[in-house]
C-alpha positions as a printed NumPy array, in Angstrom:
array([[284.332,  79.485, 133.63 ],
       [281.599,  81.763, 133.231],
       [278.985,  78.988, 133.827],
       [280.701,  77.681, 137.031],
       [280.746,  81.465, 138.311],
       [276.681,  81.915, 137.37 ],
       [276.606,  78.225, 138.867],
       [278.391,  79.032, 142.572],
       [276.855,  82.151, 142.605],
       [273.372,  80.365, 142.47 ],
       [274.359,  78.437, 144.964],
       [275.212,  80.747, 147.24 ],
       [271.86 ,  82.278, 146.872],
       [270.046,  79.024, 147.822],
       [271.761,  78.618, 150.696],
       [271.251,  82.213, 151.877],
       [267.524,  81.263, 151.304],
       [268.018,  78.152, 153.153],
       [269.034,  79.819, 155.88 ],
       [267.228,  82.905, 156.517],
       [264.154,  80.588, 155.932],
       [265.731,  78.345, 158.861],
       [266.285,  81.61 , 160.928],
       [262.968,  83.289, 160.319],
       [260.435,  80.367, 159.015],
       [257.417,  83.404, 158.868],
       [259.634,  84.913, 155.85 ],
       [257.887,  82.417, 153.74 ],
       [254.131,  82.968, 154.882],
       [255.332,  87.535, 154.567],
       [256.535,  86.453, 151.174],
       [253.552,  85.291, 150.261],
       [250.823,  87.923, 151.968],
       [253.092,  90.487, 150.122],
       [252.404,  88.779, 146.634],
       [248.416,  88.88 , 147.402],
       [248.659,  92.237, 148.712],
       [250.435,  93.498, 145.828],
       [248.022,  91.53 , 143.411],
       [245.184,  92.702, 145.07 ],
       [246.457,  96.581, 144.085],
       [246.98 ,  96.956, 147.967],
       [249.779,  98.797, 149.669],
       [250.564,  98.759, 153.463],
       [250.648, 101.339, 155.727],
       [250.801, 102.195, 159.376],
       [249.148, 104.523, 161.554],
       [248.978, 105.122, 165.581],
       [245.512, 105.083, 166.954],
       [243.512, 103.837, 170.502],
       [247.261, 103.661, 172.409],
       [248.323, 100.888, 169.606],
       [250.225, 100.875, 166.288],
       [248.22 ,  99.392, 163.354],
       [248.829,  97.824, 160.251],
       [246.74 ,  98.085, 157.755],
       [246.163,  97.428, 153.77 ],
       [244.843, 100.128, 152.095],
       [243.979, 101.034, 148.184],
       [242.661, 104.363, 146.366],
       [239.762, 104.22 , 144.434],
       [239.509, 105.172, 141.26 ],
       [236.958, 107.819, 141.842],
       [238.578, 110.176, 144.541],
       [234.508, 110.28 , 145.494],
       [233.728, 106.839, 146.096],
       [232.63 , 105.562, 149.401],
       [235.528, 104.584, 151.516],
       [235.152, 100.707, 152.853],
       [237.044,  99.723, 156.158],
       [237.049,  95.693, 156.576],
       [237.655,  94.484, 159.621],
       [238.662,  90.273, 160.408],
       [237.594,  87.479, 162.851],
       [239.261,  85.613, 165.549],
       [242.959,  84.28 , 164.507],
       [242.259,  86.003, 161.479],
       [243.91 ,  89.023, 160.053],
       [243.698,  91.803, 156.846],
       [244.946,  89.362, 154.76 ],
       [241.417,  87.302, 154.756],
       [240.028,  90.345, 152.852],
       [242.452,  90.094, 150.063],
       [240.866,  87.83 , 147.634],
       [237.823,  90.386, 148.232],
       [239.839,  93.555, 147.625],
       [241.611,  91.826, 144.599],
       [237.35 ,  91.245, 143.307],
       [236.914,  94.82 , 143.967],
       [239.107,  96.362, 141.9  ],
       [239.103, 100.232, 141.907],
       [236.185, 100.971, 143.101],
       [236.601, 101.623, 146.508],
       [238.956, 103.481, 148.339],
       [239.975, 100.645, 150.867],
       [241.476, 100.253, 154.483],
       [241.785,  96.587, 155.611],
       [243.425,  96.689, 159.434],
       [245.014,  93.888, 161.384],
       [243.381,  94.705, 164.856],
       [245.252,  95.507, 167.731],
       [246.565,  92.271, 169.388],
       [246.481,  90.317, 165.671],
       [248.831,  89.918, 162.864],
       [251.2  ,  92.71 , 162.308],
       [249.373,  95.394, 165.205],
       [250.533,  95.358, 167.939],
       [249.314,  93.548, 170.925],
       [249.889,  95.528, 174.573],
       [249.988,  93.207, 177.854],
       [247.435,  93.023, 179.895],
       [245.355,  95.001, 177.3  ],
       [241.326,  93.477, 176.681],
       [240.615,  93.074, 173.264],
       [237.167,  91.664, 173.534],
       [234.216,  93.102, 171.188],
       [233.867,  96.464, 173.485],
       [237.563,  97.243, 173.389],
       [237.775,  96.89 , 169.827],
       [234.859,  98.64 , 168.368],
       [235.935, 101.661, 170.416],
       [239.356, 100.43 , 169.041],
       [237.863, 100.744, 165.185],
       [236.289, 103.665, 165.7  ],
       [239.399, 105.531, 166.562],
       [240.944, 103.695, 163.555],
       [238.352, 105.733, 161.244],
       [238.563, 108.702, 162.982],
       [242.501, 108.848, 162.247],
       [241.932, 107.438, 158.778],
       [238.75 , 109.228, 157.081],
       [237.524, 111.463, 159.667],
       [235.599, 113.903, 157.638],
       [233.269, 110.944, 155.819],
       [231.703, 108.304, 157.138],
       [232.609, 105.044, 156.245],
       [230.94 , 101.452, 154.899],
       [231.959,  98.875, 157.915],
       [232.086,  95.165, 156.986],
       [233.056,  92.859, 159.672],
       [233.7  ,  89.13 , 158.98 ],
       [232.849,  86.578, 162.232],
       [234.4  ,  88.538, 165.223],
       [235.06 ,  91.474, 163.206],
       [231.189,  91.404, 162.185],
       [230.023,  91.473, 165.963],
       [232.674,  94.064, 166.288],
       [231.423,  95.872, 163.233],
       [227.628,  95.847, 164.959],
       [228.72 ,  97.416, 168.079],
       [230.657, 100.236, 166.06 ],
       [227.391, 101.25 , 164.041],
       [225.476, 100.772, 166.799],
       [227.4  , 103.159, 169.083],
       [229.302, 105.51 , 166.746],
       [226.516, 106.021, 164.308],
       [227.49 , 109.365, 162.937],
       [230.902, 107.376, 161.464],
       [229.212, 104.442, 159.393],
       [226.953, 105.332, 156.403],
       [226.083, 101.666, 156.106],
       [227.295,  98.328, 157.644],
       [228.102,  95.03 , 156.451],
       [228.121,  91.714, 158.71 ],
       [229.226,  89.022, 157.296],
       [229.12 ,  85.37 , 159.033],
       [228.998,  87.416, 162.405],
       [229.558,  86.749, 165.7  ],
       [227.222,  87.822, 168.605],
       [224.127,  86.475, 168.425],
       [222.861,  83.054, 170.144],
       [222.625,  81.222, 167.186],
       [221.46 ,  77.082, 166.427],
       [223.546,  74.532, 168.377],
       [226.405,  73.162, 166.483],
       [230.079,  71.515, 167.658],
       [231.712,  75.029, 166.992],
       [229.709,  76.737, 169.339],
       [229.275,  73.679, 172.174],
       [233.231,  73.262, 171.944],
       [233.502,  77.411, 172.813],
       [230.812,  77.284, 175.709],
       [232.456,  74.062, 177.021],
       [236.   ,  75.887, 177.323],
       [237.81 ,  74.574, 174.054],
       [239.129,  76.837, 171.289],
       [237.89 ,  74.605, 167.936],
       [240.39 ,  76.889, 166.251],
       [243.722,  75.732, 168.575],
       [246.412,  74.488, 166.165],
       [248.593,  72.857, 167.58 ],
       [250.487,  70.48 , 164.709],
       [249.397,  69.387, 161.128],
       [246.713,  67.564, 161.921],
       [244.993,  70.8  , 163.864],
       [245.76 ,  72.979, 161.289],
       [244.014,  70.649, 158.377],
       [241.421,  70.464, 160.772],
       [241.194,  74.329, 161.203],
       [240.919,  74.559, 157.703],
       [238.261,  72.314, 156.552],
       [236.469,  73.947, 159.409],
       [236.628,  77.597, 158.262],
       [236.106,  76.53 , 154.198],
       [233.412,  74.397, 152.74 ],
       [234.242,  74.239, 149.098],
       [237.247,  71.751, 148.729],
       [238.556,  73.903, 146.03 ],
       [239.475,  77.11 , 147.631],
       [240.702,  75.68 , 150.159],
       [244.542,  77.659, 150.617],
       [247.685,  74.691, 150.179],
       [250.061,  75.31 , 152.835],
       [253.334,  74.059, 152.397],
       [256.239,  72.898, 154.624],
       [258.008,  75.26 , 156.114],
       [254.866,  77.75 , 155.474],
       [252.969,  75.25 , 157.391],
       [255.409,  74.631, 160.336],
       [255.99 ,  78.554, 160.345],
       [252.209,  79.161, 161.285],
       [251.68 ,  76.219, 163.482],
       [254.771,  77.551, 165.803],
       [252.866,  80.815, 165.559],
       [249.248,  79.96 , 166.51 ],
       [250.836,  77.514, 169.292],
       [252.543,  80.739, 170.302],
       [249.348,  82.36 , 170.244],
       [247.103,  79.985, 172.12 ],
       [247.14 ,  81.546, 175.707],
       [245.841,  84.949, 173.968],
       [243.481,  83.337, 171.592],
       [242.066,  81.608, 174.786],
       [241.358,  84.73 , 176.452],
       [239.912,  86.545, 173.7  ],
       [237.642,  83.63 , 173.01 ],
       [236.889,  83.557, 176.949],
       [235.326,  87.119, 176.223],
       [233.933,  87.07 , 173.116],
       [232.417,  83.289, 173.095],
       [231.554,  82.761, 176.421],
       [231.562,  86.046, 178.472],
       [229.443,  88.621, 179.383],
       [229.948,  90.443, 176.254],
       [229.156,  87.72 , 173.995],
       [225.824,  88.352, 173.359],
       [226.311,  92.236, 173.315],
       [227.001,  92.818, 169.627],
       [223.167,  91.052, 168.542],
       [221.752,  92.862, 171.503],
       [222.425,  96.352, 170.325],
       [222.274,  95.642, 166.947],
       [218.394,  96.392, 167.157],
       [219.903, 100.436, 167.452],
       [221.656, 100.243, 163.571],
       [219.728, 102.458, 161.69 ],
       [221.915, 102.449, 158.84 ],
       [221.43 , 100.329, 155.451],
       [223.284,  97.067, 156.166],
       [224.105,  93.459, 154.643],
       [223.318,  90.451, 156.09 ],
       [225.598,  88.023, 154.396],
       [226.502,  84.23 , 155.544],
       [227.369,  80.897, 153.565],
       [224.586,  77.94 , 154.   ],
       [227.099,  75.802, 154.665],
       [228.867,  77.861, 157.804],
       [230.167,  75.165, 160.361],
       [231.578,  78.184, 162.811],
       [228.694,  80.87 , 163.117],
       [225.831,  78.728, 161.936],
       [223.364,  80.44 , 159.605],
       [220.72 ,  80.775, 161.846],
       [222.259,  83.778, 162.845],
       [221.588,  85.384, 159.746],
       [217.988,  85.765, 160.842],
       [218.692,  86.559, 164.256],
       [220.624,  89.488, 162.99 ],
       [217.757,  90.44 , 159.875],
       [215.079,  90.473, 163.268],
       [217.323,  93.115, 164.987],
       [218.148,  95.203, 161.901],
       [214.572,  94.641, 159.785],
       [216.124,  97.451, 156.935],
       [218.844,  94.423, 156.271],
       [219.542,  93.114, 152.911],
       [220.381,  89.411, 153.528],
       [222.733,  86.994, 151.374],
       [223.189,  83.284, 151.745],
       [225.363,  81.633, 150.161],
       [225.398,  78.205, 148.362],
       [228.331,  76.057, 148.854],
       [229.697,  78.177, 150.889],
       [231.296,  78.095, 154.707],
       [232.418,  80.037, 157.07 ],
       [234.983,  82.171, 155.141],
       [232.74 ,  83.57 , 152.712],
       [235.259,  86.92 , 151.817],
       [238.045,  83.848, 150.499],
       [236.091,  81.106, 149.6  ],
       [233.738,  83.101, 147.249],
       [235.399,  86.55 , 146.702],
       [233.446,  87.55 , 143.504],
       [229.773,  86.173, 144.809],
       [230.688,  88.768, 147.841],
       [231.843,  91.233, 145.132],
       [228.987,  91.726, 143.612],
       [226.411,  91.132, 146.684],
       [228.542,  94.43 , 148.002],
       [228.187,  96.579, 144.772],
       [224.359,  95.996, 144.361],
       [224.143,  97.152, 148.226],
       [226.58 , 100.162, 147.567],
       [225.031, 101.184, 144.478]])
């Protein structure tokens, strides 16, 4: 009797799961940024800041002195892209890893912009609520680099040193990534499975770390991103193909601050020329490429990025 109670009660749990996963097919993909996050040491937190409520990821270091590191993500991405960083970390950092406003779990205002000059005056309020008595180490990853460029540049009293990593803003070597964005596409659109392997083996070079995605997770996000697509478009409109486009490589030549330069040789999004469009604008810039490596340097080579940030913060 006892095993056909333990049994039904199982059950019952299953298809409880079944459902709610049915009901809410995200709760799968949550489920699974809350095991990283927790992994990683990370816990989440929320703050109000530039009109918008933000979630963030943040971590103490273990030194109540060490420099404080704000990471900011690229277009579609969000704060969980820094994870496998964070986790590669460890302590040593006191951490704050945003979703920006109009991405992941921030929230997104209509008929807000949130094109590079909205959202580096967006970060910068972000510090200012979060550590505004000491300046901060910015690292910005595609988007969130050309975002991070326009911060230093124009807030420099609030960033001790920078960090751009595969970053946007800059007119870099033709390849089909950037000829799809001037032409009108979005190379990132998902639309079904087939767009979403694509977007992946865009984004990652190294067959290995490339993240498995399984049903429902991978119906869950491709209902999301289709969701998504008008506001991706528009972004992108700004940030790829606009006026501003260019703006983040054009005032980068005003960062005075130590920076990193750091891209992956293989980097089928923001092609590495960049990397030395960026180092001729900000001559003071340490620069690291990275073998076998694409776009999504922070994930697909965590620990190579680990250490290429200590020796620069040391």
């Amino acid at each position: 009797m006892a095993l056909l109670f333990f049994a039904s009660v199982l059950i019952a749990a299953l298809l409880a799961a079944i459902v709610a996963l049915w009901r809410d097919p995200m709760r799968l993909v949550r489920g699974e940024f809350a095991r990283q996050r927790r992994a990683a040491g990370l816990s989440r937190g929320m703050v109000e800041a530039a009109g918008h409520r933000w979630v963030y990821a943040h971590r103490a270091a273990a030194d109540p002195a060490a420099p404080v590191v704000v990471m900011v993500h690229g277009f579609t991405g969000s704060k969980e892209n820094w994870y496998p960083l964070a986790r590669a970390l460890g302590g040593r950092y006191r951490l704050l890893i945003p979703d920006l406003p109009g991405w992941g779990e921030s929230e997104r205002r209509p008929g807000a912009a949130y094109g590079f000059v909205e959202q580096a005056a967006n970060v910068a309020a972000f510090i200012d609520a979060l550590s505004p008595e000491r300046p901060v180490v910015l690292l910005g990853h595609s988007m969130g680099g050309g975002i991070a460029a326009l911060v230093a540049a124009r807030w420099p009293e609030r960033i001790a040193k920078v960090g751009l990593f595969n970053a946007a803003g800059v007119r870099f070597d033709d390849n089909q990534f950037g000829l799809d964005v001037l032409a009108g596409k979005n190379p990132f659109a998902v639309e079904d499975a087939a767009t979403l392997r694509r977007f992946v083996d865009t984004v990652f070079f190294d067959d290995a770390a490339k993240p498995w995605i399984p049903w429902p997770a991978s119906a869950a996000l491709i209902a999301k991103r289709r969701a998504d697509a008008a506001f991706e478009q528009t972004v992108l409109d700004r940030i790829g193909r606009g006026d501003e486009s260019l703006l983040p490589g054009e005032e980068a030549s005003r960062i005075r601050q130590p920076a990193l330069l750091l891209w992956g040789r293989q980097d089928a999004v923001i092609d590495p020329s960049a990397l030395a469009l960026y180092a001729a604008r900000i001559p003071q810039a340490r620069q690291v490429l990275l073998d076998g490596c694409g776009h999504m340097s922070i994930a697909e080579r965590p620990r190579e990025v680990a250490e290429a940030l200590v020796r620069f913060l040391q």
